[in-house]
C-alpha positions as CSV (number, residue, x, y, z in Angstrom):
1,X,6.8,39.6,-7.5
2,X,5.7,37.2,-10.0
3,X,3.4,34.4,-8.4
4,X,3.2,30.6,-10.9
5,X,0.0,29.2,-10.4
6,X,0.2,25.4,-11.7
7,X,-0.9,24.7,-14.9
8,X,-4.5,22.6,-14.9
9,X,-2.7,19.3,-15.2
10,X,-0.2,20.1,-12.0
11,X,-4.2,20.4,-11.0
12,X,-5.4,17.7,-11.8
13,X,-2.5,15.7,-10.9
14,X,-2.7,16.7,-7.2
15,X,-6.8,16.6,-6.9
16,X,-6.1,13.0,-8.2
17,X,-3.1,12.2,-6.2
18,X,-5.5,13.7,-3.1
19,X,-8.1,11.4,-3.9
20,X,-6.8,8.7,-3.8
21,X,-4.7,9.2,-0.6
22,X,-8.4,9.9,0.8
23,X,-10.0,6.7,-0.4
24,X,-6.7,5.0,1.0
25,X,-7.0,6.8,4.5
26,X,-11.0,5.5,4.7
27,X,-10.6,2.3,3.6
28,X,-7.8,1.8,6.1
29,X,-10.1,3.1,8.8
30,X,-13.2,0.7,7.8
31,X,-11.0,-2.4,7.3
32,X,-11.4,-4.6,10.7
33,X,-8.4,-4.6,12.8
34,X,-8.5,-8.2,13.2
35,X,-9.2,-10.3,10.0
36,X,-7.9,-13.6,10.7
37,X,-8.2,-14.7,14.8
38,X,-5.2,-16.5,14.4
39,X,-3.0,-14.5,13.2
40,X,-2.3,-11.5,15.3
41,X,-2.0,-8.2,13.0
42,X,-3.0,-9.8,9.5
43,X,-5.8,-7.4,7.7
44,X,-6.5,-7.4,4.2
45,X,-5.2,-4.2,2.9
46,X,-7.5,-2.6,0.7
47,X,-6.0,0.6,1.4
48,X,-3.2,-0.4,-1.1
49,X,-5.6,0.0,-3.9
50,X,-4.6,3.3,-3.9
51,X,-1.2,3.1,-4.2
52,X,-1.5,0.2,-7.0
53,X,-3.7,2.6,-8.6
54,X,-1.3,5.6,-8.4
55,X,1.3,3.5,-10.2
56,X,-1.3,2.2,-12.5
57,X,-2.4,6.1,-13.3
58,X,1.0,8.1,-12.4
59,X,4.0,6.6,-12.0
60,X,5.6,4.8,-9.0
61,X,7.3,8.1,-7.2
62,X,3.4,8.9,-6.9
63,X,3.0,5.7,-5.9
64,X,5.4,6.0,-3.0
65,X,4.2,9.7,-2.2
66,X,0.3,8.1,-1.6
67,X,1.7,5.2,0.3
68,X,4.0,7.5,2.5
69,X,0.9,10.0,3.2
70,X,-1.6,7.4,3.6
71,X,-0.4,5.7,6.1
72,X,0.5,8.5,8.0
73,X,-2.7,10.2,8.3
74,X,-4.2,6.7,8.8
75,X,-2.3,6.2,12.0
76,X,-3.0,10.0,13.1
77,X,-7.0,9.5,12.0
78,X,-6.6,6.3,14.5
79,X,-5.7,8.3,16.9
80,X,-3.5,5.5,19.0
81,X,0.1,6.5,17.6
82,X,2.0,3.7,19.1
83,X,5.5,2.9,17.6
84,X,5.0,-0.5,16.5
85,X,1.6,0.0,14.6
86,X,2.9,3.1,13.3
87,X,6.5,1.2,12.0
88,X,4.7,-1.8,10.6
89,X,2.2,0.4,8.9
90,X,4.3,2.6,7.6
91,X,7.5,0.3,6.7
92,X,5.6,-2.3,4.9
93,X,3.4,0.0,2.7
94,X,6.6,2.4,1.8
95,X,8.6,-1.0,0.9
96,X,5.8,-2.9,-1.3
97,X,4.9,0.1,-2.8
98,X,8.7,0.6,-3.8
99,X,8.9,-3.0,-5.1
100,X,5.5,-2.4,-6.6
101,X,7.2,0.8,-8.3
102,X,10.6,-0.9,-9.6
103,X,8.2,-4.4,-10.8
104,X,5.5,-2.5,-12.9
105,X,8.7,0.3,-14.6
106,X,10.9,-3.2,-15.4
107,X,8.1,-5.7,-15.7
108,X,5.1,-4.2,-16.5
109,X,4.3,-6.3,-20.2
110,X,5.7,-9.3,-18.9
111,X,3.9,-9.2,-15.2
112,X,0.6,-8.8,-14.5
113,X,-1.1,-6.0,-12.3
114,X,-2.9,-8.7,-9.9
115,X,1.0,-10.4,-9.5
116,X,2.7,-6.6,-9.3
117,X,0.2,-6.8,-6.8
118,X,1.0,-9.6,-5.1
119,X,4.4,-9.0,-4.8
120,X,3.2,-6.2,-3.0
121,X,1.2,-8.1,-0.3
122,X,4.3,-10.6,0.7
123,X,7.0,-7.5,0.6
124,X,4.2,-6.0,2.6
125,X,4.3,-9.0,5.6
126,X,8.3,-9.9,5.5
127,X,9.0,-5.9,5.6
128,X,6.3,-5.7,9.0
129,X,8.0,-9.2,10.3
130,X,11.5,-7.9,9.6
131,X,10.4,-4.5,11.7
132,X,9.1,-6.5,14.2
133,X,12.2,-8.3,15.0
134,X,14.4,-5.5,15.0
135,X,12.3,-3.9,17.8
136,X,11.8,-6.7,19.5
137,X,14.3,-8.9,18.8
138,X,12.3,-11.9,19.3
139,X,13.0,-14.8,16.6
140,X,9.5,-16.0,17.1
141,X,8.2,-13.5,14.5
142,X,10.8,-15.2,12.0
143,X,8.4,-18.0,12.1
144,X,5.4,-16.4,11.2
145,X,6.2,-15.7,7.8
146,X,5.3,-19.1,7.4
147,X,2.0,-18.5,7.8
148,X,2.1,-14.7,6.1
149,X,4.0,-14.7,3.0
150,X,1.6,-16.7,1.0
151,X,-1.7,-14.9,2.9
152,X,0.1,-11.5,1.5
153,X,0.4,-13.1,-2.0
154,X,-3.2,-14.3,-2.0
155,X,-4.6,-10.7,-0.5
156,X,-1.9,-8.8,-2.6
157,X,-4.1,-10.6,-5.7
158,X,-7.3,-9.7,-4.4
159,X,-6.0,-6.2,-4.1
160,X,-4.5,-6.3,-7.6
161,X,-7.9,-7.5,-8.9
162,X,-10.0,-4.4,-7.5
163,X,-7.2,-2.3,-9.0
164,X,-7.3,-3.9,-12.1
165,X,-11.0,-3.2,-12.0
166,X,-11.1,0.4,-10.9
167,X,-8.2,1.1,-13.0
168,X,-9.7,-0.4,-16.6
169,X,-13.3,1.8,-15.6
170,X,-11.0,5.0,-15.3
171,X,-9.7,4.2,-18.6
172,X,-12.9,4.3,-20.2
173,X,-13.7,7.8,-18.7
């Protein structure tokens, strides 16, 4: 029996691919819980560097693939696997980094990365609230995209801007 090894750019691919699902994972356990007092559950997201960057190196299947792993070991390295965080987490990441995917493939020389980016951010928040409402169905949560669709657009830049930046030094390597 015959056994393929991958070829060093399957490799390199998944050492890549690993890294950043690692850098991900930490900077989603460093990031405070609670950014903004008022608003219950808003951080900043740095962990979706990686997934931005995974596009931005990859393609957006990888994309996906980092933002599906990523916040699954987050939520396990947390150690409090609750429903809710768990389904917020995991629905919002998977759905921006989607819309991050199909933007950057259709729009990529008309768009820029820091407004791929912050597309990201707001599909991030009215993906979380839509979650939210469906387990709770509670109309109050409707509301609060008020207050997060353009804090997910302005984070969602930010985050597009350190991508932008890491992405343009790994270009020069």
């Amino acid at each position: 029996m015959l056994i393929q090894f991958p070829t060093k750019s399957k490799i390199r691919t998944i050492v890549y691919l690993s890294l950043l699902i690692s850098i991900g994972v930490v900077l989603n356990l460093i990031e405070p819980v609670q950014i903004f007092p008022l608003l219950p559950g808003a951080k900043l997201g740095l962990a979706n560097v990686s997934t931005v960057l995974a596009i931005l190196l990859f393609n957006g299947t990888y994309g996906i693939l980092v933002a599906i792993i990523r916040t699954i070991v987050s939520q396990v390295f947390r150690g409090a696997f609750n429903w809710i965080s768990f389904g917020t987490s995991f629905f919002g990441g998977v759905s921006a980094s989607i819309v991050m995917s199909v933007a950057y493939y259709l729009f990529r020389k008309k768009m820029s990365i820091e407004g791929i980016s912050a597309l990201g951010g707001i599909i991030n928040n009215v993906s979380q609230v839509i979650f939210v409402y469906l387990v709770t169905k509670n109309s109050f949560f409707i509301y609060y995209l008020f207050f997060l669709i353009p804090i997910g657009g302005v984070v969602g830049f930010v985050v597009g801007i350190l991508s932008h930046t890491v992405y343009n030094r790994l270009k020069l390597q």
